[in-house]
C-alpha positions in Angstrom: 97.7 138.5 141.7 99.8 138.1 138.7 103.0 136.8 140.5 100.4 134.2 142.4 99.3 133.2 139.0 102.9 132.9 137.4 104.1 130.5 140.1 100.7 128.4 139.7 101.5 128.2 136.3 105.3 127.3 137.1 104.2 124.8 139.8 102.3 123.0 137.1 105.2 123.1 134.4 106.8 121.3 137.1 104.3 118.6 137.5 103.9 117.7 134.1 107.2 116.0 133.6 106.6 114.2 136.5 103.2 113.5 135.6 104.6 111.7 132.2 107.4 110.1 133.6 105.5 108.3 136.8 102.9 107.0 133.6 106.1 105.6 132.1 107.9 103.8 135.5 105.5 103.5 138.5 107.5 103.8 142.3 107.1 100.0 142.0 109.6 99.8 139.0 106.4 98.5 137.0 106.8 100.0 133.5 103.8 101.6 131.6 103.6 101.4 127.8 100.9 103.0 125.6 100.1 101.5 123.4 97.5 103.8 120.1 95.8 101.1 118.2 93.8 102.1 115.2 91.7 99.0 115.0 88.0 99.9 114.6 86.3 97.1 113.1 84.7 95.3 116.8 86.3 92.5 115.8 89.5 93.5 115.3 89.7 95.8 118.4 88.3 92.6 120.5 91.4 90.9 119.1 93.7 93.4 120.0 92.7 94.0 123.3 92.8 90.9 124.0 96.4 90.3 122.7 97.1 93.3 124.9 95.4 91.2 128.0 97.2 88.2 127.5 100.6 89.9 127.5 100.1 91.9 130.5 98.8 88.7 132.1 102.4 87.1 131.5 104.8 90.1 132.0 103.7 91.6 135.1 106.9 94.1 134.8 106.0 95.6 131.8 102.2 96.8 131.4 100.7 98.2 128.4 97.9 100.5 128.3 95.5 100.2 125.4 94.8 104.0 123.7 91.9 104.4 120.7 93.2 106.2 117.9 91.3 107.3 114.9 92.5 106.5 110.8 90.5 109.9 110.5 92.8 111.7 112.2 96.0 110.3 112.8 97.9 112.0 111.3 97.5 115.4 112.7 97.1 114.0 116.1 100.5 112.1 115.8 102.1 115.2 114.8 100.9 117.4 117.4 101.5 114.4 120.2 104.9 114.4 118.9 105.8 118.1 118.5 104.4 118.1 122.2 106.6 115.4 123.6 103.5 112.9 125.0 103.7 110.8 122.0 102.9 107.1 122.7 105.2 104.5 122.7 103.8 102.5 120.0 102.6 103.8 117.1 99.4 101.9 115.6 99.7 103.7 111.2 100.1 103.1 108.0 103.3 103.0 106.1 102.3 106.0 103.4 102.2 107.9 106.5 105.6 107.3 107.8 108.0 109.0 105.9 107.9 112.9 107.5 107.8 111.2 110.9 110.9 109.1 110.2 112.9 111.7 108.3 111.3 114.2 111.3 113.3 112.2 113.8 110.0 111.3 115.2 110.0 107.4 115.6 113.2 105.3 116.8 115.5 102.8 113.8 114.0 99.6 114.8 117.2 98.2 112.7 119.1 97.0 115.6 116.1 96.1 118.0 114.0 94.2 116.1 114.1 90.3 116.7 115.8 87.7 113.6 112.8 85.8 114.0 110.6 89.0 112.9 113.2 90.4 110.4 113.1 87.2 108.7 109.2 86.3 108.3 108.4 89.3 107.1 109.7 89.5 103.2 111.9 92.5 102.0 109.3 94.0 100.1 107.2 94.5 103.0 110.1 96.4 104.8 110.3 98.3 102.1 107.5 99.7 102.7 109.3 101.3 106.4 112.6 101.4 105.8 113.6 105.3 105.0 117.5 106.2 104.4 119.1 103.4 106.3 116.8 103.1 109.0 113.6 100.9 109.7 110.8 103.1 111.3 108.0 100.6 111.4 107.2 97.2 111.6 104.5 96.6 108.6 102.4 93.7 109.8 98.3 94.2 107.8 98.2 94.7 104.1 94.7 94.5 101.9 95.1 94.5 97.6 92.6 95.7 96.2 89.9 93.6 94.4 86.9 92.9 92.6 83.7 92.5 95.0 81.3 91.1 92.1 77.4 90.2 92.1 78.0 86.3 91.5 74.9 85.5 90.1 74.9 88.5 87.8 77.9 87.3 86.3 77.4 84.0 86.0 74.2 84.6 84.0 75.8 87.4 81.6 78.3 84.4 80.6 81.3 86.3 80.4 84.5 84.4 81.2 85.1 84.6 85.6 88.4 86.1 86.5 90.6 84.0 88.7 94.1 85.2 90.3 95.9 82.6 87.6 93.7 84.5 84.7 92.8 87.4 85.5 91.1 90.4 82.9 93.3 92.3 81.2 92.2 96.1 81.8 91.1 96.2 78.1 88.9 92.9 78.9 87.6 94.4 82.0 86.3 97.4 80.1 84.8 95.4 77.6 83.2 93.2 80.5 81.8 95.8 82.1 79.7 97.3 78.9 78.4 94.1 78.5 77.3 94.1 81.8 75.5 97.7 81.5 72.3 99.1 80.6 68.6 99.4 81.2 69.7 102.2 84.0 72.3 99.7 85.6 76.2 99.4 85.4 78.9 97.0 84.8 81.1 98.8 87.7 80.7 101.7 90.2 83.7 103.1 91.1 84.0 104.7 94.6 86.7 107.7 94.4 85.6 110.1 97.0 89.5 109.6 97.7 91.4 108.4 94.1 94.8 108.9 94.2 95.9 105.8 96.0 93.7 103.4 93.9 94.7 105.3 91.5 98.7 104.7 91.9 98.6 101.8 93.3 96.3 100.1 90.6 98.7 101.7 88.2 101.6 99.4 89.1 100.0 96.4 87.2 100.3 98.5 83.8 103.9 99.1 84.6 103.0 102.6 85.8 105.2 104.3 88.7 104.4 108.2 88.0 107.4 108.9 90.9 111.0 108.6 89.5 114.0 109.6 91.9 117.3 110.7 89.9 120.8 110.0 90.7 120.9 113.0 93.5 118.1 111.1 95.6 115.3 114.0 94.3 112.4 113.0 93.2 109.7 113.8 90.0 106.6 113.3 89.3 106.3 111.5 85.2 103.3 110.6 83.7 104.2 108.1 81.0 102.5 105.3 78.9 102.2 102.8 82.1 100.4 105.5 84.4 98.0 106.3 81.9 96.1 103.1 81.2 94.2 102.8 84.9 93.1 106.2 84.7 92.0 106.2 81.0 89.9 102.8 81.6 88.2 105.0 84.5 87.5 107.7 82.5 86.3 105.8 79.5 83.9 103.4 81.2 82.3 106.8 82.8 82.4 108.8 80.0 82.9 106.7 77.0 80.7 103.6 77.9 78.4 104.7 80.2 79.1 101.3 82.1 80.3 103.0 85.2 78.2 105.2 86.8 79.2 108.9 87.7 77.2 109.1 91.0 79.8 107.1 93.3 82.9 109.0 92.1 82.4 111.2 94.4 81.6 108.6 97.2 83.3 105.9 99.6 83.7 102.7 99.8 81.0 101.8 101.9 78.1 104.3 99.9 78.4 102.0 97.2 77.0 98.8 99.4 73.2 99.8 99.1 73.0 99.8 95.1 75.2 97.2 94.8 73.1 94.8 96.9 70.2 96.7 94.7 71.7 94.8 91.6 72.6 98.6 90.3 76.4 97.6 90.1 77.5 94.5 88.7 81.1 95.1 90.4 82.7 97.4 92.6 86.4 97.6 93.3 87.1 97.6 96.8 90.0 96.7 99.6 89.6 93.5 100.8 88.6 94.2 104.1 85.4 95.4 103.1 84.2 91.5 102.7 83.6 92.1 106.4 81.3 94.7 105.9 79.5 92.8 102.5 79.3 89.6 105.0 77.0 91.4 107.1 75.1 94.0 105.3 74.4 92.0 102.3 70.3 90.6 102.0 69.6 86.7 102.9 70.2 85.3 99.3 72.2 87.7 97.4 75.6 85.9 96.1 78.8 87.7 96.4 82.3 87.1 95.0 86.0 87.9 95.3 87.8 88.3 91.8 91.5 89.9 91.7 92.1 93.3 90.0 92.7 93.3 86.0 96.1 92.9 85.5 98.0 94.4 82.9 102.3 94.5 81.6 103.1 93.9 84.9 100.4 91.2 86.0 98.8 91.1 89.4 101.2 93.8 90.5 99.5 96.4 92.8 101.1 98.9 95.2 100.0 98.8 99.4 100.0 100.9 102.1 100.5 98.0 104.6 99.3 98.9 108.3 102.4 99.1 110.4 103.8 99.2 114.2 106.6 102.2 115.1 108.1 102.8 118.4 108.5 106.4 119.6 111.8 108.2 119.2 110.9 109.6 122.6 110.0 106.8 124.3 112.2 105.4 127.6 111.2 101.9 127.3 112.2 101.1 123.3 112.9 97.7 123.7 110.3 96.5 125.7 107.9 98.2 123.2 110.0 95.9 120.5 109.4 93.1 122.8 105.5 93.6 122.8 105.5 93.9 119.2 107.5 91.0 118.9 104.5 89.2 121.1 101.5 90.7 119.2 103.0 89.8 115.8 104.1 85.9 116.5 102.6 83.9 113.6 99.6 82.9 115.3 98.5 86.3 116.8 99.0 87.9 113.1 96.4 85.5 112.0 94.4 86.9 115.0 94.6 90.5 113.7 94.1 89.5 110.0 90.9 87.9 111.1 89.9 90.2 112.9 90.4 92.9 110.3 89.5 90.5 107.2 93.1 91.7 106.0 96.1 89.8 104.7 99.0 89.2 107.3 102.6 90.0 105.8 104.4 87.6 107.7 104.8 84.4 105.9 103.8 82.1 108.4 101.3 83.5 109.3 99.6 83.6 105.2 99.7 79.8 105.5 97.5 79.8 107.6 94.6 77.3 106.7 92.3 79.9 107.8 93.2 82.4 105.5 92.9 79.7 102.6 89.5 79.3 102.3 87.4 79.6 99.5 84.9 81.6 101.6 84.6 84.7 101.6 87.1 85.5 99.3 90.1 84.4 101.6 91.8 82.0 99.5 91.7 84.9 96.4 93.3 88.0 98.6 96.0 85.3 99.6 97.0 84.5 96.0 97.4 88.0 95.5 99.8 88.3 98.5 103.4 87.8 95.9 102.0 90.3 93.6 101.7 92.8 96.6 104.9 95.5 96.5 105.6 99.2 97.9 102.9 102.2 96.9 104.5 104.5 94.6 104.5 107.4 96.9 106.0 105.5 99.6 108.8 107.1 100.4 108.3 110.3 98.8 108.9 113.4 101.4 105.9 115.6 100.4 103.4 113.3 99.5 100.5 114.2 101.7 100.6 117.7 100.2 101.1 116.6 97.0 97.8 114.3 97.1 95.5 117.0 99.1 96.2 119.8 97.0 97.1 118.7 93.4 96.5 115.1 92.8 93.2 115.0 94.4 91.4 117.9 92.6 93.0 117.0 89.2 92.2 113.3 89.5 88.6 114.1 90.5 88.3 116.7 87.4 89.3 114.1 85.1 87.5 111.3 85.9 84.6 113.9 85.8 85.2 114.8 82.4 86.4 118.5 83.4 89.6 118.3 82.2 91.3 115.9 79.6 94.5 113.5 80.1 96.8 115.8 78.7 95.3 118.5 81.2 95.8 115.7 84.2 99.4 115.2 83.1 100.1 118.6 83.2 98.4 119.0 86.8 100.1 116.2 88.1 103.8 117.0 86.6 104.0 120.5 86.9 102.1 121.7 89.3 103.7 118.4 91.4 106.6 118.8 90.9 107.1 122.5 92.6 105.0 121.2 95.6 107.7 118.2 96.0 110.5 120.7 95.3 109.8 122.4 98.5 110.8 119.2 100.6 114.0 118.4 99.1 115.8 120.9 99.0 
């Protein structure tokens, strides 16, 4: 019985290959790409499936097979779809997620395979964002700064002076906007910081803060200095200081802010700008919203991005007909499709001129005048950084912003206890 069962077990070892590589090439010389797409909002999946439909519809020799991902859990399920060799070919991510999987050998240099017209719309700073060593792992393509979602008519009311993107607050003006703003049980801001470290960082840029600094030998340290304290600080103070941002929501997401906020609890609440889609349809007949850009501080508008991106697997056959679909989904006016469909900003620079995306509505014409002011997040290409965020950045952040622990305490969280978790993936 056990020999029957070890050559059952060997029969099927033997059919899994094949099983992979007839998904790949059918007997008809068809080829088969998959093709994981994160897109969740119904909007933005109904545009990318129907990218996906109109490109098989013209290349009958090359199919590709929409897959549903999850943002949730991507980035286990990548790693164990890679470690197990049945990977997709094209990647649907984010950029802050790319660098283990590029350094891992993991996802194919798109240097030489990606097409002039695609190198060249996209701006360098966007590349940045997947370009590890010398090699180009990703193709970013969706980026959203973070904003200001305010109650209009609560502002306009209080009289204080209306942000735009060519005035913004300064983060000492935004503090002293929002105690204004408070009282009688209600708050100038709620902050949502179930997850802070990103908004944290990437807000951070604007005060000249960068917290990561890589030496001469290509290592890099964790540094709190004067810049990287002042988002963080503003945080804590309005909570703890002022009062004019409420405790409840640090703990909570995006999206649990939305009820008190349509309550006219919150005056503001800083959000990505894709949650306008969201606002659009959950806000009550009547209630006015608007879109005001971040404070701004040494550095301006300056914020750091994660942008969405677009990899090709290291193990796939087929690499440049995967480059050749992404070359098709990402043509100017099918970014504008995605952006859309996403309420996100496109990278390429076409594709942002879009009248579309200029519109006062909604917001759009705002998030676009923050698109030059958009650069790499700090931690982009830092090897470690997952860890680093989960086990130290996280908790300390969170105790700080509750009052547990003071900045000099978060300083020494971040640096030392950082800096030996980092230490373990550059050696």
């Amino acid at each position: 019985m056990r020999a029957r069962a070890l050559r059952a077990v060997a029969v099927l070892l033997l059919a899994f290959p094949a099983a992979c590589s007839a998904d790949a090439t059918r007997d008809d010389g068809r080829i088969t790409l998959r093709f994981q797409s994160l897109a969740w909002q119904d909007e933005s999946v109904a545009a990318t499936k129907e990218l996906v439909k109109e490109w098989n519809a013209t290349h009958p020799d090359i199919n590709v097979k929409y897959v549903q991902g999850s943002w949730d859990s991507v980035h286990d399920q990548l790693l164990t779809s890679f470690e197990g060799g049945d990977a997709p070919d094209i990647v649907h991510d984010a950029s802050d997620d790319l660098a283990d999987f590029a350094y891992g050998g993991y996802l194919a240099d798109l240097t030489e395979l990606l097409p002039a017209r695609l190198k060249s719309d996209i701006p360098e700073r966007s590349w940045a964002t997947t370009t590890f060593g010398d090699g180009v792992y990703g193709v970013p393509f969706l980026q959203e700064p973070r904003v200001l979602i305010a109650n209009a008519k609560w502002l306009r009311e209080s009289g204080v002076r209306i942000p735009t993107p060519q005035r913004p607050w300064t983060w000492e003006e935004f503090r002293s906007v929002t105690r204004q703003l408070s009282g009688d049980g209600k708050f100038g801001v709620a902050w949502p910081l179930r997850e802070p470290v990103s908004a944290t960082l990437n807000l951070s840029l604007s005060a000249g803060g960068r917290l990561f600094h890589r030496g001469a030998d290509g290592k890099v340290t964790v540094r709190m200095d004067a810049g990287d304290t002042v988002v963080p600080r503003t945080i804590h103070d309005q909570v703890d200081v002022d009062h004019s941002a409420s405790d409840s929501t640090l703990g909570s997401g995006g999206s649990d802010t939305l009820p008190g906020f349509f309550a006219g609890k919150y005056a503001m609440v800083p959000l990505g700008l894709s949650y306008r889609q969201q606002i659009s349809q959950q806000a009550p007949k009547g209630f006015e919203w608007q879109v005001l850009p971040a404070p701004a501080g040494a550095a301006g508008l300056t914020q750091g991005v994660s942008p969405q991106t677009l990899s090709v697997a290291e193990d796939s056959p087929h690499k440049k007909e995967a480059v050749a679909f992404l070359d098709f989904l990402l043509r100017p006016p099918n970014m504008v499709r995605l952006a859309l469909g996403d309420w996100m900003l496109p990278t390429g620079t076409t594709a942002l001129k879009d009248p579309a995306l200029r519109t006062a509505e909604h917001g759009w014409a705002t998030g676009t005048a923050l698109a030059p002011h958009l650069v790499p997040a700090p931690a982009q290409s830092v090897r470690g950084y997952p860890e680093w965020k989960d086990k130290v950045a996280t908790p300390a952040l969170q105790e700080y912003y509750s009052g547990a622990i003071g900045l000099d305490g978060l300083r020494r969280r971040l640096e030392k206890d950082g800096n030996l978790v980092l230490a373990r993936y550059q050696r």
